[in-house]
C-alpha positions in Angstrom: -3.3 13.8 5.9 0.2 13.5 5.0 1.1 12.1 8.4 -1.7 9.9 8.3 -0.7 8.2 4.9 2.8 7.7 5.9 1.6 5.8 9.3 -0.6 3.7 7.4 1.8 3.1 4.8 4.2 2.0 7.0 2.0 -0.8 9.3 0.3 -1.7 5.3 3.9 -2.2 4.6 5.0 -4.5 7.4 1.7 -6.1 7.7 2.0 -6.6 3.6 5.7 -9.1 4.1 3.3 -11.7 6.4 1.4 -13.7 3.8 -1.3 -15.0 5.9 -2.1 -11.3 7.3 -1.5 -9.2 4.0 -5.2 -9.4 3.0 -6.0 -7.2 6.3 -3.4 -4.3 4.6 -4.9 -3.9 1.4 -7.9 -2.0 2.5 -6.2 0.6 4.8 -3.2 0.5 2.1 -5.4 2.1 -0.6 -6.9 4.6 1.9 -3.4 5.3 2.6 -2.7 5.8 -1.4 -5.9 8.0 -1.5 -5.0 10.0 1.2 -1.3 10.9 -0.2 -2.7 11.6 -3.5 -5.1 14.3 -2.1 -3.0 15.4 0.3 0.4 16.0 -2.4 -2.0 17.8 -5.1 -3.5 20.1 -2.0 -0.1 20.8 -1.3 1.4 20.9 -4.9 -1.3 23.8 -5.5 -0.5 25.9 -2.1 3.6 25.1 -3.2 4.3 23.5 0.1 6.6 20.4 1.0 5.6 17.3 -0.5 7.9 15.1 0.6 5.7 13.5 3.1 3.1 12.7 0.9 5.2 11.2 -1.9 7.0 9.0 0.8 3.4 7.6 1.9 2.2 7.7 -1.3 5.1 5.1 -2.4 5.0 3.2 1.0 1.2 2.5 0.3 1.6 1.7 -3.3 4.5 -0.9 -2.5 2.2 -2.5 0.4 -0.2 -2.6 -2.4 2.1 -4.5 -4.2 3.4 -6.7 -2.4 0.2 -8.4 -1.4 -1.2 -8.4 -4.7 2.5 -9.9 -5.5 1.9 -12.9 -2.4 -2.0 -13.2 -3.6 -1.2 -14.2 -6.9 1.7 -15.9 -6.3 0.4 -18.6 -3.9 -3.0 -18.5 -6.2 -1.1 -19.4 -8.6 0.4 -22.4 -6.6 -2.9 -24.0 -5.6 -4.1 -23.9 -9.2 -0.8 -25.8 -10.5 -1.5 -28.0 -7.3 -4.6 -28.9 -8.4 -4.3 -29.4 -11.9 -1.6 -32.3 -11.1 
């Protein structure tokens, strides 16, 4: 699962720079975030290597970011558009 959230974290995260294509990130970003998160307390309790899972966690929770960053930045543009 570890794998799996660092792939998707990676493609969320590109995919999460192109503003018009961001939106199509967010759902497989937070499957990606889920995914880490299970898969770094599985292995935190059988005291294996996390590192995987913490990269993928963070690479998911920036994509996350970012898009919610570029949503509510160009929201915010058409509402200051439209109120001049």
């Amino acid at each position: 699962m570890d794998i799996a959230s660092l792939a998707i974290g990676v493609v969320a995260a590109v995919l999460g720079f192109i503003p018009c294509c961001g939106w199509m990130a967010l759902g497989p970003a937070i499957v990606g975030l889920i995914l880490g998160i299970l898969d770094f307390n599985r292995k935190r309790e059988a005291e294996a290597q996390t590192t995987v899972a913490i990269v993928g966690i963070a690479l998911n929770g920036l994509a996350i970011l970012v898009i919610l960053g570029y949503y509510l930045l160009f929201t915010a543009g058409d509402i200051a558009s439209g109120l001049m």
